[in-house]
N, C-alpha and C positions, 0 to 999 in steps of 0.2 A: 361412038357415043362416049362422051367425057363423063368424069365423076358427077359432076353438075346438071348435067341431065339424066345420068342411072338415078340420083338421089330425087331429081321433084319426080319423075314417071313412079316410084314407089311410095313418095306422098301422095299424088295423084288416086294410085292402087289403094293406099290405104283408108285414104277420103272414102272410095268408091263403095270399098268390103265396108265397113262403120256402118254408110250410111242403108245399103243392102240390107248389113242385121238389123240396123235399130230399125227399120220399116217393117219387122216380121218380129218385133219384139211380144205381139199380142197376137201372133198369127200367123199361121205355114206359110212357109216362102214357099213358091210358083216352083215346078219345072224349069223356068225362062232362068229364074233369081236365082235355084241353086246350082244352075248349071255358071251361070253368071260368077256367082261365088266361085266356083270349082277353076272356073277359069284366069281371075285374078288369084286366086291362092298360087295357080302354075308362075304365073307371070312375076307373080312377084318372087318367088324363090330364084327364079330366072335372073332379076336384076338381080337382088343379093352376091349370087354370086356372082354375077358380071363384076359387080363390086368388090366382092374380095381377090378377086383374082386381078383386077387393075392395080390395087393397093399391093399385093402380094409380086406381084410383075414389076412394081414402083421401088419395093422399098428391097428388090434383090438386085435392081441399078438396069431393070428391063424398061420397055417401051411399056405401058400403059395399056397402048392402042392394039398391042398385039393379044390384049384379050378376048375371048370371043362367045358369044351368047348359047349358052350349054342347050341341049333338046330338054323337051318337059322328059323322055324316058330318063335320062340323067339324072338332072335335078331333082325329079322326085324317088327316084331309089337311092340315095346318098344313104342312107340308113338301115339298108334291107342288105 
């Protein structure tokens, strides 16, 4: 996956999550919705850093392509 296509799949993502909330803006989101949610919030910390790590691979005179798409247990304990 190239730069260009990490970046519209997290435009994508983020159309998705926007339009999620502002549909529950007057009203509890479903089971369906915040698992929905829960789901794009993974995916997209997923791409990010598929992203920094292409750009970080790029600019040490590495391949790009030898980056590779982190598990959600990963990506979401980065902080823990």
């Amino acid at each position: 996956m190239d730069d260009n296509t990490v970046l519209v799949r997290i435009s994508q993502l983020a159309d998705e999550e926007l339009e999620l909330e502002e549909s529950h803006a007057d009203m509890p989101a479903s089971k369906e919705d915040l698992a929905r949610l829960k789901t794009i919030e993974v995916e997209l910390d997923q791409c990010w850093d598929l992203l920094r790590q292409r750009r970080a691979r790029r600019h040490a005179g590495l391949d790009p392509d030898g980056a590779t798409l982190r598990s959600e247990e990963v990506v979401e304990k980065y902080l823990q």
